[in-house]
C-alpha positions as CSV (number, residue, x, y, z in Angstrom):
1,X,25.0,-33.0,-108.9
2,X,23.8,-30.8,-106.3
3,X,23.4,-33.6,-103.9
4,X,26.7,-34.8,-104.2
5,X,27.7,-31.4,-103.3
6,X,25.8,-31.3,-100.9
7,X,26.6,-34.7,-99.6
8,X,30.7,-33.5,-100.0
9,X,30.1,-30.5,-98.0
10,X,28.6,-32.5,-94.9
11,X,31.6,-34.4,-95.0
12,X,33.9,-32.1,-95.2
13,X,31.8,-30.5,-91.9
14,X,32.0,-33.9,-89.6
15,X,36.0,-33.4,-90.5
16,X,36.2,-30.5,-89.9
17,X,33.9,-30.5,-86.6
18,X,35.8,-33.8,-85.6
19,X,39.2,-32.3,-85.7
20,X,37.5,-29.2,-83.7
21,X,36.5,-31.7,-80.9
22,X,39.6,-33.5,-81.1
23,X,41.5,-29.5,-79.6
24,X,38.6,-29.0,-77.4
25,X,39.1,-32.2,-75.8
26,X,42.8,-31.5,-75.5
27,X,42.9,-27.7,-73.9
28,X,39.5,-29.0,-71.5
29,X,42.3,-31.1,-70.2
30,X,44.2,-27.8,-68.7
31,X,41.4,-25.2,-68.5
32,X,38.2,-24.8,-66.8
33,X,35.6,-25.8,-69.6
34,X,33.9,-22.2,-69.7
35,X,37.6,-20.9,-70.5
36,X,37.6,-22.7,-73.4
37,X,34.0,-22.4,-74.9
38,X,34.2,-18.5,-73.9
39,X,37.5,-18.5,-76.1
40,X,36.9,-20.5,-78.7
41,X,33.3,-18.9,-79.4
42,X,35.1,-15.7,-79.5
43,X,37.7,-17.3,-82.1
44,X,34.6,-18.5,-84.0
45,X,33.0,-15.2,-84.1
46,X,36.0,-13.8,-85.5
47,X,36.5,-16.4,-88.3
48,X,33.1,-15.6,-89.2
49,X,33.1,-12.2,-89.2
50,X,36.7,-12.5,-91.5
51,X,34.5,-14.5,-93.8
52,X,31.7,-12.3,-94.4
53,X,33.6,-9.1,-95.1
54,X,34.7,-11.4,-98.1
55,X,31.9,-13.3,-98.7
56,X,29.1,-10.8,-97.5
57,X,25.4,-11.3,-97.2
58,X,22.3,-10.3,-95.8
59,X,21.2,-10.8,-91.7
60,X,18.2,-12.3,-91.5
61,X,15.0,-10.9,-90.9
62,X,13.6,-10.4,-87.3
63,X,11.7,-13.5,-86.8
64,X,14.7,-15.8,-89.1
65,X,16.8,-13.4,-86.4
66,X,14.9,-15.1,-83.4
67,X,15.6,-18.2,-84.3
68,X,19.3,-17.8,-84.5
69,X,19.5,-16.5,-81.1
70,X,17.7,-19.9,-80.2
71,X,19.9,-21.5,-81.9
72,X,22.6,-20.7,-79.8
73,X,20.9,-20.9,-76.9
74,X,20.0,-24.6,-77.7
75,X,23.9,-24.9,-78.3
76,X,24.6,-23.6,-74.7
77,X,22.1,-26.2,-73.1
78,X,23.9,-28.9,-75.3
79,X,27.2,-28.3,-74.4
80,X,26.2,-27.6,-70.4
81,X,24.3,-30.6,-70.5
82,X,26.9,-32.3,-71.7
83,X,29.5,-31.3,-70.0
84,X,27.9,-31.7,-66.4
85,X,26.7,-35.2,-67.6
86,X,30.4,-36.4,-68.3
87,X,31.6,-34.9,-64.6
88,X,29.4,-37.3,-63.3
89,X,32.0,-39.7,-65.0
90,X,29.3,-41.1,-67.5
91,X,30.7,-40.9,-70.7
92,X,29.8,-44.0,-72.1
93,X,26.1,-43.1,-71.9
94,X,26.5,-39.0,-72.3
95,X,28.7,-38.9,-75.1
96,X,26.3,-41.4,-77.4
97,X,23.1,-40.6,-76.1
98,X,23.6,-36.9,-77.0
99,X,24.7,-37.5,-80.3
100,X,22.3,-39.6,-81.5
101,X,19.3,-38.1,-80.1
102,X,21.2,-34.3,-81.4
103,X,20.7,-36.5,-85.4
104,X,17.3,-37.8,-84.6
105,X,15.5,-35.0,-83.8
106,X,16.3,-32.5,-87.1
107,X,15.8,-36.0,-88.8
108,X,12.4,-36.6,-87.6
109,X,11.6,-32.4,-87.6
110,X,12.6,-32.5,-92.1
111,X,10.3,-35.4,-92.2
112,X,7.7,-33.6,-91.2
113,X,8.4,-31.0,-93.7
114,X,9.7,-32.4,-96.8
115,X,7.9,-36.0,-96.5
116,X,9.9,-39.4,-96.1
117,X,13.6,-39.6,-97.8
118,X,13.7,-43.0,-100.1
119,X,14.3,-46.4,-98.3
120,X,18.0,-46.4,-99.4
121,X,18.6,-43.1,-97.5
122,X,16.4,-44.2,-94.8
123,X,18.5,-47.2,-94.4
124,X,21.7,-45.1,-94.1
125,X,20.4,-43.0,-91.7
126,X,19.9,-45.9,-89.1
127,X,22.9,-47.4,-90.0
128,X,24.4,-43.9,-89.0
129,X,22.6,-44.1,-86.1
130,X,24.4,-46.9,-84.7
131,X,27.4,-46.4,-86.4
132,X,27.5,-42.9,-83.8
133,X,26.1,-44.6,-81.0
134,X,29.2,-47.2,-81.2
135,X,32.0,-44.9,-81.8
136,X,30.9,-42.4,-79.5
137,X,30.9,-44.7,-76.7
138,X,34.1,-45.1,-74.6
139,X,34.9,-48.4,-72.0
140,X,33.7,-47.8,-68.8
141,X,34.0,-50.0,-66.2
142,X,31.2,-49.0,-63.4
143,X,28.4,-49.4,-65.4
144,X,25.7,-48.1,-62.9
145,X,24.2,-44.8,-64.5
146,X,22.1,-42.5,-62.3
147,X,18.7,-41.2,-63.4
148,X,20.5,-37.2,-62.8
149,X,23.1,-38.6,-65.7
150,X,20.6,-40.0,-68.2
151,X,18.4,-36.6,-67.4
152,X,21.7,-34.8,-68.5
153,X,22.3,-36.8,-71.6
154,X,19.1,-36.6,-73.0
155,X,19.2,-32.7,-72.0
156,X,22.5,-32.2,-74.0
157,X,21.0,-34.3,-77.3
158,X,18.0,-32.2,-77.3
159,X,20.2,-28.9,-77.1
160,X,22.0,-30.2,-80.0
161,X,19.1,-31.2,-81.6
162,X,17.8,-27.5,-81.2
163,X,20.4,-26.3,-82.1
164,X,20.0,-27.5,-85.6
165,X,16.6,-27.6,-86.3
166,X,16.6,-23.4,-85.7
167,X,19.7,-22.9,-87.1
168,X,18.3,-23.8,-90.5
169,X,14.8,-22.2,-89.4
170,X,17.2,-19.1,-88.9
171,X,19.1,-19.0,-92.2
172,X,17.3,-20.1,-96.0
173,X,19.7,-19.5,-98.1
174,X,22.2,-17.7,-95.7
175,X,25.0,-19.5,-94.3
176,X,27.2,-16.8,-92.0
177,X,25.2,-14.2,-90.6
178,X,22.9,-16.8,-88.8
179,X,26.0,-18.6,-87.6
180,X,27.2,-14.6,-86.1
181,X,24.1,-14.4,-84.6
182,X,24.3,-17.6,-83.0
183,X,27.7,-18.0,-82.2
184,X,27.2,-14.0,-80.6
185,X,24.1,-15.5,-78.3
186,X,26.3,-18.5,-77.1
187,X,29.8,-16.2,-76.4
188,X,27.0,-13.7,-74.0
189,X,25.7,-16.9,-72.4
190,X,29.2,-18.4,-71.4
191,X,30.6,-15.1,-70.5
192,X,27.7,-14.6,-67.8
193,X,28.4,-18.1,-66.6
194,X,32.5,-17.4,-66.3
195,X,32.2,-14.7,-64.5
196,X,29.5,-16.1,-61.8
197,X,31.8,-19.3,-61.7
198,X,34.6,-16.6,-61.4
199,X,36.6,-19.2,-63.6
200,X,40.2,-18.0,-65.0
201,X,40.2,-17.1,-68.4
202,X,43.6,-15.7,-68.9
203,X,46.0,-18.5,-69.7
204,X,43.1,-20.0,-72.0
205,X,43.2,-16.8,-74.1
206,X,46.6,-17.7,-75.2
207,X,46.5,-21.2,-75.4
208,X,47.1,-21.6,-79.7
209,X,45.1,-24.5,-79.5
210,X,41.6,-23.2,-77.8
211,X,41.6,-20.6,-81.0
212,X,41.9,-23.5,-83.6
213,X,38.8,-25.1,-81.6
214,X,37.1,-22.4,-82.2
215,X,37.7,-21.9,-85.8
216,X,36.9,-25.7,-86.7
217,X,34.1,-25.2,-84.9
218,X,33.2,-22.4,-87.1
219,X,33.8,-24.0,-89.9
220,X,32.1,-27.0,-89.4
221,X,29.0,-25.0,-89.0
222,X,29.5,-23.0,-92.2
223,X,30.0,-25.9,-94.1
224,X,27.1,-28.0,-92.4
225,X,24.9,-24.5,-93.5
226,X,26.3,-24.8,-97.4
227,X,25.3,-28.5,-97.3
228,X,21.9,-27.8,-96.6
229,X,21.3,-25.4,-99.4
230,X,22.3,-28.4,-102.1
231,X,20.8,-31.5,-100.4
232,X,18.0,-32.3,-97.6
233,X,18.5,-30.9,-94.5
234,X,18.2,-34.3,-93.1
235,X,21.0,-35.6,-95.5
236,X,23.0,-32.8,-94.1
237,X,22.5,-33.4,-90.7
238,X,23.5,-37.0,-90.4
239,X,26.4,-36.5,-92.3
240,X,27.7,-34.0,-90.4
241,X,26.6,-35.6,-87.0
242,X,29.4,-38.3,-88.3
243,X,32.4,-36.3,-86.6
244,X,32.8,-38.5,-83.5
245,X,34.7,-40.9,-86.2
246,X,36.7,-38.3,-87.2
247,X,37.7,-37.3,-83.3
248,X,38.2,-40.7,-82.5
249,X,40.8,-41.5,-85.0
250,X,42.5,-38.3,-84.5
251,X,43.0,-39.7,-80.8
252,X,44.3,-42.9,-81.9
253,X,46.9,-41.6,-84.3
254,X,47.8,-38.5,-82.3
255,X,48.0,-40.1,-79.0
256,X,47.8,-43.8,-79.8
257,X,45.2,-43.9,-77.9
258,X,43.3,-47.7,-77.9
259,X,40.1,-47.7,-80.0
260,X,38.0,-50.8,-78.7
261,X,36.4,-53.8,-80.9
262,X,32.7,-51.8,-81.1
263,X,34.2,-48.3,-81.9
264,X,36.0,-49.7,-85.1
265,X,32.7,-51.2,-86.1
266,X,30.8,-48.0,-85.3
267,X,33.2,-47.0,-88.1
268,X,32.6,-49.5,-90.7
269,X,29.2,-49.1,-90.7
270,X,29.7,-45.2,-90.4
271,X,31.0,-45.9,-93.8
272,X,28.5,-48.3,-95.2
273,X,25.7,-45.5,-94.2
274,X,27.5,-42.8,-96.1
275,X,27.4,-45.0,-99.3
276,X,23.3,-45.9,-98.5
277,X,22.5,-42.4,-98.0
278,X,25.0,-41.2,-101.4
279,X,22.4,-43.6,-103.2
């Protein structure tokens, strides 16, 4: 029963981290992107500050405390990574490359610690794999990519990677104060970088949008923290790492926007690897 909990709350985490992408992508369209990850980490901060005066807990012990800062440090070099690596107009090797090697890595690190999940699970975490790697990719027509692009991808999946390998380093059995700590270590790192890019911030501090981003965002990383607590960590993490899907079909409903031939695919056998891995 735990599992399935477990496996539930991941779920519900991709949705809800999906549906966060799905506003960041929208107010990145009008704001400089440190406007909106300065913002929306302070809207984050706040939901999760809401929800431990109601649900409080302990902060972590100093070294637990360390790796939360890493944590969002990691998230920083993700999301800079990323976001440099899609300026280059490389999306459809950024956006997949990151995502899958951001899974692998907290796969490959639980392995190591709790030993090899059963062949059914092991099965659905390739197929979610691929099922990523297809949905996250988008059409591009020039399809030369630069060595300083794939250096950027790469980057950006092993900040995400980091970012969830010490996030659960940081919090056994906790679920917000890590995230605080986290979330307070990226919100630092952005504001530095605003104000030596001297990027305008205030329209994006108004913008209703830019705040739900950064709840979801919250949100998804509470819920991805509860999942861990009822199944593996490894379980947790690929289910979670589903919410390109999620983002994808937001687009297409939202702003009809045309979902090619391999995307829908990536989203079948996003499906199929859920059932595997619920096995």
């Amino acid at each position: 029963m735990n599992h399935i909990t477990g496996i539930l709350l991941a779920l519900i985490s991709a949705g809800t981290w999906g549906t966060g992408d799905f506003f960041g992508g929208l107010t990145t369209r009008k704001y400089h992107p440190y406007a909106v990850l300065v913002v929306s980490a302070f809207a984050g901060i706040t939901c999760l500050i809401i929800c431990h005066y109601f649900f409080p807990e302990p902060f972590p012990a100093f070294p637990e405390f360390l790796w939360a800062i890493l944590a969002g440090v990691c998230g920083v070099v993700g999301l800079g990574a990323l976001y440099q690596a899609l300026s280059l107009g490389h999306a459809a090797l950024a956006a997949p490359t990151s995502a899958v090697i951001g899974a692998s890595l907290p796969v490959l690190f639980n392995i190591l610690r709790e030993g090899m999940p059963g062949i059914t699970k092991l099965a659905g975490f390739f197929l979610a794999f691929a099922g990523i790697w297809l949905v996250s990719r988008v059409p591009q027509e020039d399809s030369r990519v630069s060595s300083r692009s794939l250096t950027l991808s790469i980057l950006a999946g092993l900040g995400f990677g980091g970012f969830f390998i010490f996030i659960t380093l940081a919090g056994p059995g906790l679920a917000l104060t890590p995230l605080i700590i986290s979330r307070s270590t990226f919100f630092l790192i952005t504001s530095i970088l605003l104000l030596i890019d001297h990027a305008p911030v205030r329209a994006a501090r108004k913008d209703p949008f830019i705040w739900l981003t950064g709840a979801f965002d919250a949100g998804g990383n509470a819920l991805y923290m509860l999942a861990k607590e009822f199944t593996r960590v490894d379980v947790a993490v690929v289910l979670s790492s589903l919410y390109p899907g999620i983002t994808v079909i937001l687009s297409r409903i939202f702003f009809k926007e045309h979902i090619s031939r391999p995307q829908w695919i990536g989203v079948l056998i996003s499906v199929s690897a859920v059932i595997l891995i619920t096995l």
